[in-house]
Structure formats: structure tokens, C-alpha cells
C-alpha angles and dihedrals in degrees: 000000000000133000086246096052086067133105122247089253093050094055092049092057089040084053093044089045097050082040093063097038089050105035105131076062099048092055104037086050080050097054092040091055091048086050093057098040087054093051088047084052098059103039090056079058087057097048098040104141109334126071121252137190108227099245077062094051093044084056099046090049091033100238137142110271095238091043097055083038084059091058101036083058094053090037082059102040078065100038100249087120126034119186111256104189141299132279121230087337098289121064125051124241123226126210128181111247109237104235126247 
């Protein structure tokens, strides 16, 4: 039997049950995911409503620059950033996309 030919009650039980037997991962995964949503958090402050090039944003949230170009990639790869020209021909410059 699959994971898909069971009832609703029955995958709940299956999920509870993985939860408990995994749970280091659960909770470092967990923390992880709070980290980077704290980061993303702050380089959208740093972004607010003027376009900025990432060595700009890595100063203003005090990062290092790999690691802000790291999350304005994956900002980008979902559509929360959008490249908005470049600055003296050499460096890109970042926007936040306004949600839909």
C-alpha cells in the first residue's frame, strides 16, 4: 500500500509518526528555515523602495557580499526581486517585486 492509497486519517498518523522519529531534523530544519527568513526579512528592509546593487544591500544588513548574493538569487529564482538596471555599468541593480 502507498502513501497516496491512504485516508486522510491514516497520513496524518503516518506524518506524526515521521515527526516524532525525526525529530533533531525537524528542529534543526525548523531553526534553519527561521534563520533565513530573518535574513530575507531584512534584506527586503534594505531594499524597501529604492534599488540597490548587492554589495549596497550586504553593507546596509552587514553580511557578507556572497552570502546576500546567495539570497537575492533565490529571492529572484521566486519572483520576490527582479533586476532593475545596472549601475555605472557594472554592478546590477535589485528591486522588490510588488505582490500580486
Amino acid at each position: 500500500m502507498s502513501y497516496k492509497d491512504l485516508s486522510k486519517k491514516e497520513k496524518t498518523q503516518v506524518l506524526k509518526q515521521l515527526r516524532e522519529e525525526h525529530a533533531d531534523t525537524v528542529k534543526r530544519t525548523q531553526a534553519l528555515l527561521k534563520e533565513q527568513n530573518a535574513i530575507r526579512k531584512k534584506i527586503r528592509g534594505a531594499l524597501g523602495e529604492e534599488s540597490r546593487t548587492v554589495t549596497q544591500v550586504a553593507n546596509i544588513v552587514d553580511m557578507p557580499t556572497h552570502e546576500v548574493m546567495w539570497h537575492i538569487s533565490a529571492m529572484r529564482k521566486y519572483d520576490l526581486v527582479a533586476e532593475d538596471g545596472m549601475e555605472d555599468f557594472v554592478d546590477v541593480l535589485y528591486k522588490l517585486v510588488e505582490e500580486k
